[in-house]
Biopython code that builds the backbone (N, CA, C, O; Angstrom):
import numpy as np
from Bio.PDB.StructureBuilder import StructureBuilder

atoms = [
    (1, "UNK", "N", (60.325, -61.179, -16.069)),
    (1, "UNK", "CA", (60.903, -61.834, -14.924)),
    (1, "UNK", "C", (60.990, -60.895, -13.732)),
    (1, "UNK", "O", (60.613, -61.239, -12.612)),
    (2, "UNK", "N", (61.471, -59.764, -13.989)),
    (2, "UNK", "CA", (61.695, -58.888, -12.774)),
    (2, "UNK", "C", (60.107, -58.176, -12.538)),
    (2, "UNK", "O", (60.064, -57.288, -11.687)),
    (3, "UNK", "N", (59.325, -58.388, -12.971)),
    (3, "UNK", "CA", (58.063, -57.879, -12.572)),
    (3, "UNK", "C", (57.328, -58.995, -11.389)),
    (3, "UNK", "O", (56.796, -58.669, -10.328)),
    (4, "UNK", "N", (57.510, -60.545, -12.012)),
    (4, "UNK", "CA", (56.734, -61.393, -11.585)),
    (4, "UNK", "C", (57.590, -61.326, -10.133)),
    (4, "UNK", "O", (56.944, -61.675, -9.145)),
    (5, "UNK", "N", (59.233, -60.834, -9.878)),
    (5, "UNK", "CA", (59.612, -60.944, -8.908)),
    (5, "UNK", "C", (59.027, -59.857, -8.067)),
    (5, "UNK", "O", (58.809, -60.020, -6.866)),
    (6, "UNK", "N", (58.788, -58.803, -8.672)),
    (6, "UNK", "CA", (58.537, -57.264, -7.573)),
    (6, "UNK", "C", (57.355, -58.558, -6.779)),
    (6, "UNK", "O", (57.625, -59.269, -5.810)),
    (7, "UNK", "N", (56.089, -58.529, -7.545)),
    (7, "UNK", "CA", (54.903, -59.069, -7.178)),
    (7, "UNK", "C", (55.448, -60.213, -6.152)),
    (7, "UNK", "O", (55.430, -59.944, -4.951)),
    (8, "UNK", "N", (55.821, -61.192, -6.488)),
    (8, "UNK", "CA", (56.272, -62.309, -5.208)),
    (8, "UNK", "C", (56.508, -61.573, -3.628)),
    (8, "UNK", "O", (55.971, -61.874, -2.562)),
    (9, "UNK", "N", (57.720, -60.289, -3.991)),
    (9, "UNK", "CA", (58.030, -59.977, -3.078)),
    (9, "UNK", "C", (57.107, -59.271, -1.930)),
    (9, "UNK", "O", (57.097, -59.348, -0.701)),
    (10, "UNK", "N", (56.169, -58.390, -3.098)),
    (10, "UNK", "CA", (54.855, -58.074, -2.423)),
    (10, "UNK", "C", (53.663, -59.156, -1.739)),
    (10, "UNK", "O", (53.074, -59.198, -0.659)),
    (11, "UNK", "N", (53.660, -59.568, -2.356)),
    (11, "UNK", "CA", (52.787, -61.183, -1.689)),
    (11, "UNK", "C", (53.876, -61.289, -0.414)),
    (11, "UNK", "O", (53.419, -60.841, 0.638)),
    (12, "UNK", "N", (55.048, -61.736, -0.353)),
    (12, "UNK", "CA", (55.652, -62.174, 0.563)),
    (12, "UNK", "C", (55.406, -60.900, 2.149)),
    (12, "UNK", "O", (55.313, -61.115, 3.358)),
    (13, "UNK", "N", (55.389, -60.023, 1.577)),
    (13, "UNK", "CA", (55.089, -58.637, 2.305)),
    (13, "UNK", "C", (53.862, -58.830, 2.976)),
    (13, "UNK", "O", (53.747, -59.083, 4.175)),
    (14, "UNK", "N", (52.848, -58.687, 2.062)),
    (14, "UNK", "CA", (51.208, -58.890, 2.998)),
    (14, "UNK", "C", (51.729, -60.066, 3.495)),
    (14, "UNK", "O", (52.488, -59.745, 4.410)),
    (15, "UNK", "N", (51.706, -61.520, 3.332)),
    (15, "UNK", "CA", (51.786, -62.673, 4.038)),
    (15, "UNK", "C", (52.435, -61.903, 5.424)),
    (15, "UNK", "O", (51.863, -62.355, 6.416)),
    (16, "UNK", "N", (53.186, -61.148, 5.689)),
    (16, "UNK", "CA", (54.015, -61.143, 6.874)),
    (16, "UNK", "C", (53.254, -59.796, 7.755)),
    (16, "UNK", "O", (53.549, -59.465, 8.904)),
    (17, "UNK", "N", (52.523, -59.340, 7.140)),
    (17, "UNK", "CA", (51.954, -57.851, 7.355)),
    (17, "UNK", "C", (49.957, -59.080, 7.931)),
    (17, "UNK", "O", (49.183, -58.444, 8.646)),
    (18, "UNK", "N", (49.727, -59.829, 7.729)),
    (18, "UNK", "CA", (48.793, -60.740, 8.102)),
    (18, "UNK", "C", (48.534, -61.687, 9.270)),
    (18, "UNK", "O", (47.523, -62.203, 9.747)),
    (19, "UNK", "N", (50.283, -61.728, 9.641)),
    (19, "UNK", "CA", (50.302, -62.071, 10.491)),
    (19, "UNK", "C", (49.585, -61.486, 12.356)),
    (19, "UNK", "O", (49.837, -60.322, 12.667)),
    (20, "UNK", "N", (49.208, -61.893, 12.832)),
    (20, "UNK", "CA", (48.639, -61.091, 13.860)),
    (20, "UNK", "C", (49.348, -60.917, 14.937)),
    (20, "UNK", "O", (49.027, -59.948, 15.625)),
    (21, "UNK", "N", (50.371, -61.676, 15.357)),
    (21, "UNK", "CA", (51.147, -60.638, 16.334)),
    (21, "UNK", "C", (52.040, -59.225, 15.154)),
    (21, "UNK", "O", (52.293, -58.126, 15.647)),
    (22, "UNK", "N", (52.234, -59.398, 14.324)),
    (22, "UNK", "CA", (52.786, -58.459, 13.594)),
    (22, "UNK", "C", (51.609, -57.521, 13.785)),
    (22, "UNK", "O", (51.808, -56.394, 14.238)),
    (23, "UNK", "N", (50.700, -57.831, 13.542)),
    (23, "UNK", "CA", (49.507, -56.146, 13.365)),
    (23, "UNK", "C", (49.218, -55.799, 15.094)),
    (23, "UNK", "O", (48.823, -54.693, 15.463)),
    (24, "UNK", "N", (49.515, -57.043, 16.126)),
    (24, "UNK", "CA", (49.078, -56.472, 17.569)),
    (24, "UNK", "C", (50.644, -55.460, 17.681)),
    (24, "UNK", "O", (50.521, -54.257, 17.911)),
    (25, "UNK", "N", (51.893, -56.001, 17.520)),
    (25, "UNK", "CA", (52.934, -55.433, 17.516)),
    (25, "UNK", "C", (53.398, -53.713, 17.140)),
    (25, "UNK", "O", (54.181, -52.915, 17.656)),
    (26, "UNK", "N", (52.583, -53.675, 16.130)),
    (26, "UNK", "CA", (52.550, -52.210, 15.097)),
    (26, "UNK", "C", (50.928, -51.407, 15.834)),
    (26, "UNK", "O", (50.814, -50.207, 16.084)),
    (27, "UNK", "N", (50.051, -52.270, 16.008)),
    (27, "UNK", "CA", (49.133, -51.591, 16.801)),
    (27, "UNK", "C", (49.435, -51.075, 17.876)),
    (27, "UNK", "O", (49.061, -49.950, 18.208)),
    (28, "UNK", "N", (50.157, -51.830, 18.571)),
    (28, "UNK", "CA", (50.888, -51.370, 20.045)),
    (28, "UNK", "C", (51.821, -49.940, 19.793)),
    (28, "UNK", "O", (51.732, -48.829, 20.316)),
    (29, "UNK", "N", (52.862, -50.549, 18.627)),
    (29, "UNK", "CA", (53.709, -48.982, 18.974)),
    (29, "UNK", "C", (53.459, -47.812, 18.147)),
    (29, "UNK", "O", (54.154, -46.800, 18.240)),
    (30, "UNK", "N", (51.950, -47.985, 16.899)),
    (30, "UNK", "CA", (51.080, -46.679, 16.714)),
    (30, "UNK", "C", (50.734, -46.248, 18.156)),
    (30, "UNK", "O", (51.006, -45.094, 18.488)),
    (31, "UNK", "N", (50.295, -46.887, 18.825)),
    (31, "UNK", "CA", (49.636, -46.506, 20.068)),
    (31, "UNK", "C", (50.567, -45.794, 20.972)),
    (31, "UNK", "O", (50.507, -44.565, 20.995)),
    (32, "UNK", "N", (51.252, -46.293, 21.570)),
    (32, "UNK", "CA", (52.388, -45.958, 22.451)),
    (32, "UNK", "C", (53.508, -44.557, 21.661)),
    (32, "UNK", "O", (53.956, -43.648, 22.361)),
    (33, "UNK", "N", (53.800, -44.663, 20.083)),
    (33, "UNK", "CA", (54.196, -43.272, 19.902)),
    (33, "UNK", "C", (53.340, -42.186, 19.930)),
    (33, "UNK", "O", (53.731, -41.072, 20.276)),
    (34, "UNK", "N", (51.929, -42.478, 19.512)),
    (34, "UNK", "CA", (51.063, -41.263, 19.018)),
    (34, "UNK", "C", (50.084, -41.053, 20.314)),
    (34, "UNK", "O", (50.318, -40.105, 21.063)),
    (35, "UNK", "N", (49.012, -41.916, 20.575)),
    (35, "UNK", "CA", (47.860, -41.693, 20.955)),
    (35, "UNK", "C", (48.119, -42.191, 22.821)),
    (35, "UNK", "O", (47.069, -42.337, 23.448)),
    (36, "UNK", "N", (48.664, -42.286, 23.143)),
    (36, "UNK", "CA", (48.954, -42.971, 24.459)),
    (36, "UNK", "C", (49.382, -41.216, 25.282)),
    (36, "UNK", "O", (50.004, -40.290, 24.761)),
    (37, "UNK", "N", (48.665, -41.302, 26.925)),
    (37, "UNK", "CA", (48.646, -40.205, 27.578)),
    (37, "UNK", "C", (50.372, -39.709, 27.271)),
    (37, "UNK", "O", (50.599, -38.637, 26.709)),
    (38, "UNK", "N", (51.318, -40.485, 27.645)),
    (38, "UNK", "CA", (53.064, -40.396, 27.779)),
    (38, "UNK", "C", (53.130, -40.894, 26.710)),
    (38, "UNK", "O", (53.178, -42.117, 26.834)),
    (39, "UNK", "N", (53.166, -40.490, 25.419)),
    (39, "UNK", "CA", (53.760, -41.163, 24.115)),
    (39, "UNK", "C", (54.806, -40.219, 23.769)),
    (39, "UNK", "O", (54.909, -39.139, 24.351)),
    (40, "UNK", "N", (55.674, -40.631, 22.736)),
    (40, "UNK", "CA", (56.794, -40.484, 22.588)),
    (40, "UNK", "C", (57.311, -38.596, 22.603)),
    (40, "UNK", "O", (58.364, -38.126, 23.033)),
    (41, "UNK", "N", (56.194, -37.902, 22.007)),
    (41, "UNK", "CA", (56.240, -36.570, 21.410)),
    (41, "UNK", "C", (55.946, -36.256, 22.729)),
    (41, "UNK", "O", (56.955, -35.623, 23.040)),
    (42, "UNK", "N", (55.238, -36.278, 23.707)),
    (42, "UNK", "CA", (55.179, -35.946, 24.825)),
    (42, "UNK", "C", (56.642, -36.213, 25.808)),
    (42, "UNK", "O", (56.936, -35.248, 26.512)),
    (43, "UNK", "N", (57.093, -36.809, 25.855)),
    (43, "UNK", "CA", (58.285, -37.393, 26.299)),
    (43, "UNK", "C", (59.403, -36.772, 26.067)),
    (43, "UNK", "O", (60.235, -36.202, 26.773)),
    (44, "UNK", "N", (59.289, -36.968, 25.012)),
    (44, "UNK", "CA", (60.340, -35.777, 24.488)),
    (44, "UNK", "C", (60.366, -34.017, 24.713)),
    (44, "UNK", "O", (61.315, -33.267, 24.936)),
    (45, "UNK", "N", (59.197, -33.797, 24.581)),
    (45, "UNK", "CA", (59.294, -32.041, 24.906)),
    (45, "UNK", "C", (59.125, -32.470, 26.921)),
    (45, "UNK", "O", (58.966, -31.378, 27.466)),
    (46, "UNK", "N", (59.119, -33.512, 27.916)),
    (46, "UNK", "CA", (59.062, -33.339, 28.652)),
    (46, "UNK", "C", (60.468, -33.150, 29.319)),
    (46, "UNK", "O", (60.936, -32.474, 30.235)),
    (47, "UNK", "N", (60.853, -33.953, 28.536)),
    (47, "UNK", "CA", (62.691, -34.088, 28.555)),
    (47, "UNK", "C", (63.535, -33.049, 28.261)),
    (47, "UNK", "O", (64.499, -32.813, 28.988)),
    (48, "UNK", "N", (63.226, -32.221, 27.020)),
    (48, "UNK", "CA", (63.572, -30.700, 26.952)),
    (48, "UNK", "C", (63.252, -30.164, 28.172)),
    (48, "UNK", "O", (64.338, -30.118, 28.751)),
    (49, "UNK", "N", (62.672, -29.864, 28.682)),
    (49, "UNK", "CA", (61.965, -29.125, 29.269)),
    (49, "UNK", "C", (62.949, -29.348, 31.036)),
    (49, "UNK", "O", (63.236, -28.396, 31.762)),
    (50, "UNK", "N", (63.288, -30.861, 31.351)),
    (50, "UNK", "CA", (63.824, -31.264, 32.155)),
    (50, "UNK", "C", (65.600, -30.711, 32.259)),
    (50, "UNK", "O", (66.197, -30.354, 33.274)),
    (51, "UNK", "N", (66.007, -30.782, 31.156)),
    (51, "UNK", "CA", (67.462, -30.215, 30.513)),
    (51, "UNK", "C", (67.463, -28.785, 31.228)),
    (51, "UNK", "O", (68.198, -28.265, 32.068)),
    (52, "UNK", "N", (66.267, -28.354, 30.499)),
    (52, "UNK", "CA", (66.531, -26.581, 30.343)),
    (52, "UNK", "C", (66.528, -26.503, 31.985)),
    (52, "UNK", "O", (67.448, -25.897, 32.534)),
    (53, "UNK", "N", (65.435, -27.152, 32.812)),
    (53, "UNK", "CA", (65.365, -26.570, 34.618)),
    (53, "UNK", "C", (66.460, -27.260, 35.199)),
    (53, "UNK", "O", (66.563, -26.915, 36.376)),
    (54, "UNK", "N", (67.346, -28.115, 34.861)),
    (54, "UNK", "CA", (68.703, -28.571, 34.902)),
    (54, "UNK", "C", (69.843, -27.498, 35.498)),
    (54, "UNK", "O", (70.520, -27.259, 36.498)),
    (55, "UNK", "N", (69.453, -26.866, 33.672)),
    (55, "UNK", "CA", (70.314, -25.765, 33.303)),
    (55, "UNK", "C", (70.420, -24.617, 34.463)),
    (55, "UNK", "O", (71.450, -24.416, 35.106)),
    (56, "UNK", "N", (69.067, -23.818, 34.651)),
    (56, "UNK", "CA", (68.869, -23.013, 35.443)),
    (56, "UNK", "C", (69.090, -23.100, 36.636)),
    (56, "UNK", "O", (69.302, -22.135, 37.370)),
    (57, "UNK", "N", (69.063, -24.503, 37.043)),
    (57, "UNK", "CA", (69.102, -24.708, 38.349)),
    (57, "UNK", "C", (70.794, -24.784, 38.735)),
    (57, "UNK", "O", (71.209, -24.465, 39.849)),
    (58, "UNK", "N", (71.639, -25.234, 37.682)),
    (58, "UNK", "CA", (73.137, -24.963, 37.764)),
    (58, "UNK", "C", (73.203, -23.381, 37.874)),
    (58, "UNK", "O", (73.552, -22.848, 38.927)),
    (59, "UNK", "N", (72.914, -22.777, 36.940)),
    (59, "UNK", "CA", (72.789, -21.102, 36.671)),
    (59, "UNK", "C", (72.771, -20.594, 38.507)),
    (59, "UNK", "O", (73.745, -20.153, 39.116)),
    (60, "UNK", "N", (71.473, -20.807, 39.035)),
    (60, "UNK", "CA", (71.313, -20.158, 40.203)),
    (60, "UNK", "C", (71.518, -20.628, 41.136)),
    (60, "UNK", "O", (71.089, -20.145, 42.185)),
    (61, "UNK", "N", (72.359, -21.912, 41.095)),
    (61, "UNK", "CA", (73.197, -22.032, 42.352)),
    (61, "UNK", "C", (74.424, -21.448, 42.584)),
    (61, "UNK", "O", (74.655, -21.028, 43.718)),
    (62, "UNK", "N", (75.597, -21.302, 41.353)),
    (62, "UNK", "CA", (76.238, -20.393, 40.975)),
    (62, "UNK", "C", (76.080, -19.106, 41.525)),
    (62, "UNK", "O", (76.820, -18.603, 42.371)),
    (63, "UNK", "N", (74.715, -18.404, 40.819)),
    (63, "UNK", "CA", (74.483, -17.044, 41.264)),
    (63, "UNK", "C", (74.510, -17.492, 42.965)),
    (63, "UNK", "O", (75.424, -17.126, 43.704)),
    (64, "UNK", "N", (74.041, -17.835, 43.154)),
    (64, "UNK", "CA", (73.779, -18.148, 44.732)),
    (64, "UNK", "C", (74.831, -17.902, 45.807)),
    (64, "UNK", "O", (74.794, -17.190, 46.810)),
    (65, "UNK", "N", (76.268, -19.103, 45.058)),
    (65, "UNK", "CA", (77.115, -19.215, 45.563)),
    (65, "UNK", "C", (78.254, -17.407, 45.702)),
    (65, "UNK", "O", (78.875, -16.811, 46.581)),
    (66, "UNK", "N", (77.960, -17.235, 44.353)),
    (66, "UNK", "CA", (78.609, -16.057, 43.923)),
    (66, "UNK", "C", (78.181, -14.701, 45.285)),
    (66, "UNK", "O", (78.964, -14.024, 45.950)),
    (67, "UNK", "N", (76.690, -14.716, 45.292)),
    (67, "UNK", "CA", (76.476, -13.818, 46.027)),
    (67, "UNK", "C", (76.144, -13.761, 47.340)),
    (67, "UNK", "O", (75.369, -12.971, 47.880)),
    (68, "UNK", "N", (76.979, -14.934, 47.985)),
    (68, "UNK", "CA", (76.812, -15.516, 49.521)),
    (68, "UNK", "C", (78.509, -15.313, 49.924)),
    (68, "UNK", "O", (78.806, -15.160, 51.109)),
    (69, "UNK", "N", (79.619, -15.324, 48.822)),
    (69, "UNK", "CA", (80.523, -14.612, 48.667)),
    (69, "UNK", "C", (80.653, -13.205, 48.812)),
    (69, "UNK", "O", (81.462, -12.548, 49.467)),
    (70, "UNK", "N", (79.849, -12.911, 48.190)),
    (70, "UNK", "CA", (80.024, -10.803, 48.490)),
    (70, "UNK", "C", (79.232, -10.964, 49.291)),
    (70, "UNK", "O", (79.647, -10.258, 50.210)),
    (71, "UNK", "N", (78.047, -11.560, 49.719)),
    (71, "UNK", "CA", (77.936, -10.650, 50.851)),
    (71, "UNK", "C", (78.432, -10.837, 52.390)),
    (71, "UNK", "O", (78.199, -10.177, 53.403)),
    (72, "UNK", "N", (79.257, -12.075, 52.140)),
    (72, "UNK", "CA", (80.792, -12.531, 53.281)),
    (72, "UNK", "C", (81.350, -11.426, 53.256)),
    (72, "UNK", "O", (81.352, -10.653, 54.214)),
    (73, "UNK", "N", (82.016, -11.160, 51.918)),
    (73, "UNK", "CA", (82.705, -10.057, 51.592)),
    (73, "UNK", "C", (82.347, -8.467, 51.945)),
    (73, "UNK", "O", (83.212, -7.591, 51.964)),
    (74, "UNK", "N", (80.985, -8.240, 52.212)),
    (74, "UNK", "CA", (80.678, -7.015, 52.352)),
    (74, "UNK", "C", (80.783, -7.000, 53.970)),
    (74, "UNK", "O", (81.326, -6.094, 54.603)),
    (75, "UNK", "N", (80.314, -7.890, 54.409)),
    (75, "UNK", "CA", (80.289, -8.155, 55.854)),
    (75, "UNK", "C", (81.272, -7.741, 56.877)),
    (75, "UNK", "O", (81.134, -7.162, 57.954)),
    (76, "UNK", "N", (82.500, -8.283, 56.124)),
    (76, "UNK", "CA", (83.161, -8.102, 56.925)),
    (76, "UNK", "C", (84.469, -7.219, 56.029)),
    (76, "UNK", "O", (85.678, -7.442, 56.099)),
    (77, "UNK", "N", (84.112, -6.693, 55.610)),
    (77, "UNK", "CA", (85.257, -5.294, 55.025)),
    (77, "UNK", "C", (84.375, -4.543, 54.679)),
    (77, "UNK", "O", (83.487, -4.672, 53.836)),
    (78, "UNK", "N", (84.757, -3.363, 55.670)),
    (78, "UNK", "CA", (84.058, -1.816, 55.611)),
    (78, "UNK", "C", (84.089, -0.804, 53.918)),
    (78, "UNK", "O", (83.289, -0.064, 53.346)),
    (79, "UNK", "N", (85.444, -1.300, 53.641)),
    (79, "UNK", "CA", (85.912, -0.628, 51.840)),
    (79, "UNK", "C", (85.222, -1.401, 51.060)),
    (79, "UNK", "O", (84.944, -0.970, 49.942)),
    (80, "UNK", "N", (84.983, -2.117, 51.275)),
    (80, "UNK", "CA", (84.352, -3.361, 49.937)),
    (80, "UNK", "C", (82.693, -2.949, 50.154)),
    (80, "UNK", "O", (82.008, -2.565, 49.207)),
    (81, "UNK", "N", (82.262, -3.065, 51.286)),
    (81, "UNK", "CA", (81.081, -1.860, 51.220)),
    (81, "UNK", "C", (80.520, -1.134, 50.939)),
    (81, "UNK", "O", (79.340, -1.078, 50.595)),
    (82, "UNK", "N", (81.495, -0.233, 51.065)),
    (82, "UNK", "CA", (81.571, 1.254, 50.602)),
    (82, "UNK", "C", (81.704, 1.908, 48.992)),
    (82, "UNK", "O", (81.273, 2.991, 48.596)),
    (83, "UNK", "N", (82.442, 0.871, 48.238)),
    (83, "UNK", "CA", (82.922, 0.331, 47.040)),
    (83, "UNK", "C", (81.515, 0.011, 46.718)),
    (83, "UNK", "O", (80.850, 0.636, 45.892)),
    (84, "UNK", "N", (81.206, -0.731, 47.230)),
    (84, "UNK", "CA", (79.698, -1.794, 46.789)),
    (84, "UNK", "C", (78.213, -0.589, 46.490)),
    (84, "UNK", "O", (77.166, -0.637, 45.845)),
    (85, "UNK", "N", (78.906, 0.411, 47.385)),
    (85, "UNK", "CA", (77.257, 0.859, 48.026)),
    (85, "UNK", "C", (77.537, 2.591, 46.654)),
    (85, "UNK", "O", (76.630, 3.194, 46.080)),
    (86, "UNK", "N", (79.127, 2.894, 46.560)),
    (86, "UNK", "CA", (79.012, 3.316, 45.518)),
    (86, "UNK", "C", (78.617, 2.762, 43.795)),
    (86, "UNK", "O", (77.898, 3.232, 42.913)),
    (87, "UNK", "N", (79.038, 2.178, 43.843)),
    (87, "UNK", "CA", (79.034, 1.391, 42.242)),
    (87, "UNK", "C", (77.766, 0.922, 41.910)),
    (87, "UNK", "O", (77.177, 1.050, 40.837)),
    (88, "UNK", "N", (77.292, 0.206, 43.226)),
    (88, "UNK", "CA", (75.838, 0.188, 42.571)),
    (88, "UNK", "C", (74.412, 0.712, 43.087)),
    (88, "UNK", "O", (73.264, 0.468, 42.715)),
    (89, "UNK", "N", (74.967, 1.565, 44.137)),
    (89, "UNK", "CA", (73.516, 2.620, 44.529)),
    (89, "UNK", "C", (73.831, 4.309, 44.462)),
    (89, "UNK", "O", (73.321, 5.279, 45.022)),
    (90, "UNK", "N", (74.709, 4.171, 43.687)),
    (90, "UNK", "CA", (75.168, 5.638, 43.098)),
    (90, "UNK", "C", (75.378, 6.448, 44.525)),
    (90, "UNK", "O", (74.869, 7.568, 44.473)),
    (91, "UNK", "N", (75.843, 6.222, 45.453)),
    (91, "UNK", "CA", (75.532, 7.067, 46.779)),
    (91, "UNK", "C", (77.100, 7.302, 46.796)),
    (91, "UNK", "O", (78.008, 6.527, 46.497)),
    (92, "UNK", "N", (77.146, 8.961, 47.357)),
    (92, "UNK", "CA", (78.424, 9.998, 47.552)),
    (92, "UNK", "C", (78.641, 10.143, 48.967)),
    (92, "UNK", "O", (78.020, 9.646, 49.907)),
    (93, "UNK", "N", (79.698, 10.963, 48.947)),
    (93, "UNK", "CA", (79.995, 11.565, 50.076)),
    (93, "UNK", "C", (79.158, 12.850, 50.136)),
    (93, "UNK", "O", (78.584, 13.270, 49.131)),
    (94, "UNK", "N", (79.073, 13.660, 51.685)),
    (94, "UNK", "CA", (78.327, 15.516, 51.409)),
    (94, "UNK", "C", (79.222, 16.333, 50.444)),
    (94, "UNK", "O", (78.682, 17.168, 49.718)),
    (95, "UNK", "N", (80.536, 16.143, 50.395)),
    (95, "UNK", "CA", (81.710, 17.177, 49.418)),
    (95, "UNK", "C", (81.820, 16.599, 48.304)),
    (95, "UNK", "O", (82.682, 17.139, 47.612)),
    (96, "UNK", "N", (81.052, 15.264, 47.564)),
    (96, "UNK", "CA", (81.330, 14.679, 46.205)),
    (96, "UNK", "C", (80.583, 15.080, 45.476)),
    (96, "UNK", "O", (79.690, 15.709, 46.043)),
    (97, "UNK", "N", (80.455, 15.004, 43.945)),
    (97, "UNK", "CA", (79.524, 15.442, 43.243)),
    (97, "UNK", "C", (79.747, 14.160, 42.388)),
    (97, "UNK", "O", (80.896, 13.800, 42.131)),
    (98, "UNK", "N", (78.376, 13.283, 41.825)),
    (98, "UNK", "CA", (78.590, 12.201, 41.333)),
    (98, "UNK", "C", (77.798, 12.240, 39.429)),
    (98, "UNK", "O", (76.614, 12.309, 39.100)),
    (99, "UNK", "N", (79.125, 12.159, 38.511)),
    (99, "UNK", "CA", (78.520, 12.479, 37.213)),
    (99, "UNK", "C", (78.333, 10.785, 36.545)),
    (99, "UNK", "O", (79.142, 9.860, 36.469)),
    (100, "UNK", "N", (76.835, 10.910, 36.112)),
    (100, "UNK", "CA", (77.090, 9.120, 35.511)),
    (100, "UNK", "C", (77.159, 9.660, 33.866)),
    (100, "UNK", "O", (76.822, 10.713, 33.325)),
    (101, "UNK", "N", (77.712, 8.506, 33.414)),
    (101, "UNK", "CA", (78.105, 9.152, 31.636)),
    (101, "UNK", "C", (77.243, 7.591, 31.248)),
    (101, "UNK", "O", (77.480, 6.472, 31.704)),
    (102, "UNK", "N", (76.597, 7.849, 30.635)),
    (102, "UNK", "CA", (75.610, 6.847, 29.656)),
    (102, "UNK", "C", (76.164, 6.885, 28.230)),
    (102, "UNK", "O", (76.260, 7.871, 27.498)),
    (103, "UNK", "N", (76.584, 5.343, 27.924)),
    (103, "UNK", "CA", (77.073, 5.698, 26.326)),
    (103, "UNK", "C", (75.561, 5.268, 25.375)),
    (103, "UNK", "O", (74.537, 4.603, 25.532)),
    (104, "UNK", "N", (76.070, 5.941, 24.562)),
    (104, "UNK", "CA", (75.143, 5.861, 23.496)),
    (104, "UNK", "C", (75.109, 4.686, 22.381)),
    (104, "UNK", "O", (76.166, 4.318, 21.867)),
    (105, "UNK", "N", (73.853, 4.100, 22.016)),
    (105, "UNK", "CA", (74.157, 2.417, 21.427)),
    (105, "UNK", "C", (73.953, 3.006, 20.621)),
    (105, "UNK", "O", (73.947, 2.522, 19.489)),
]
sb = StructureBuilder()
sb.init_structure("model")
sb.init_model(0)
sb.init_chain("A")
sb.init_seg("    ")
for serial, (resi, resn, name, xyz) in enumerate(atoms, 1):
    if name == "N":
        sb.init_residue(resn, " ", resi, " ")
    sb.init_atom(name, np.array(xyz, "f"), 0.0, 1.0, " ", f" {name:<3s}", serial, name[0])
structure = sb.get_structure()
């Protein structure tokens, strides 16, 4: 009994798998996931891809903003300058002597 049913159910299967909008239907979205110029796998890593320059583009407006700030800031305060122009271009006074200490990783 439960055999003659598997089989029915399979018959009932092709009958519906025969149908021809069913095979234009499944032809269509083989087509459209796989083989189509914009199919799905394409779409998707295009969309990653859209996220990530998202991302960056938040990132360096930030930086942007950040460093349109200092250089307001440098602009117009002579110490913050001076501060600036030591710390990150290593530059002294003629009577300073400037030691950099590098730690060791």
């Amino acid at each position: 009994m439960l055999k003659i049913n598997i089989i029915y159910k399979f018959e009932e299967m092709i009958k519906v798998l025969k149908n021809k909008y069913i095979i234009a239907s499944l032809a269509f979205l083989l087509w459209m996931l796989f083989f189509d110029q914009n199919n799905f796998i394409y779409q998707n890593k295009i969309s990653k891809e859209l996220n990530n320059l998202v991302l960056r583009k938040k990132f360096y407006t930030n930086q942007n903003a950040l460093l349109a700030k200092q250089k307001t800031d440098l602009e117009t305060n002579i110490s913050n300058l001076e501060k600036f122009a030591r710390e990150n271009y290593i530059m002294k006074r003629d009577d300073e002597d400037v030691y950099i200490v590098i730690p060791e990783n």
